[in-house]
N, C-alpha and C positions, 0 to 999 in steps of 0.2 A: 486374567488370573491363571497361576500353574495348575495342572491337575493333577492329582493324589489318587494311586489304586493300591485299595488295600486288601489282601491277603490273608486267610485266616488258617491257620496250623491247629489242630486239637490232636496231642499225643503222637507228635510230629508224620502225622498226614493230616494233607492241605486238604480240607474241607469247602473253603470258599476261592473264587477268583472273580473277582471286581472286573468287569469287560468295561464299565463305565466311568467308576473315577469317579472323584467328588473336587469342585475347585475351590481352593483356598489361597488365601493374600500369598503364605510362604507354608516351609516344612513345617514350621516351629507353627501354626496353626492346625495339620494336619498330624499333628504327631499328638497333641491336644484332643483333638477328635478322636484317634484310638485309643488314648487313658480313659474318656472318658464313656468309650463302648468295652473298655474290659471287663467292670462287673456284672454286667449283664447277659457277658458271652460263657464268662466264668461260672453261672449261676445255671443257667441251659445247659451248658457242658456235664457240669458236674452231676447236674441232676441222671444226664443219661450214661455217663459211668463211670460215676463213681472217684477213685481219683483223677486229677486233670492236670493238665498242663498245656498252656494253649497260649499262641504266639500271633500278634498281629504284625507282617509285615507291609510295609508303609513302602510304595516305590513311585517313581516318576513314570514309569511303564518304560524305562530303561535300565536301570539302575535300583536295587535295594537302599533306601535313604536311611531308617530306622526299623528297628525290632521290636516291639514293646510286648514283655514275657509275662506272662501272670501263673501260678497253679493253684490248685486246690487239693489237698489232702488230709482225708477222712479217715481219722484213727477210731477204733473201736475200745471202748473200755470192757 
């Protein structure tokens, strides 16, 4: 199976780097896998400042495959 290293951006600096990889059938499962660690990265983030904007980059450890972009912004009434 191919391996997937993924990358994490909050307020475009890279926070995280995957030295390890996670292996998955194809992309289209590993791109699955980061929709489904957005809310909970979105959720951390925002809590420590406030608004967020935060990008999971998905690569073969050659090549960027997919982006997957989430934000969070906290208006005040």
């Amino acid at each position: 199976m191919p391996r997937y290293y993924f990358r994490l951006h909050v307020n475009g600096q890279q926070q995280t780097k995957d030295s390890q990889g996670h292996q998955f059938a194809n992309g289209k499962e590993a791109c699955s896998h980061a929709v489904k660690r957005m809310p909970a990265a979105l959720r951390k983030y925002a809590r420590l400042t406030g608004n967020t904007h935060l990008a999971i980059e998905i690569s073969n450890g050659k090549h960027t495959l997919n982006v997957i972009r989430g934000k969070v912004i906290i208006e005040s009434q």
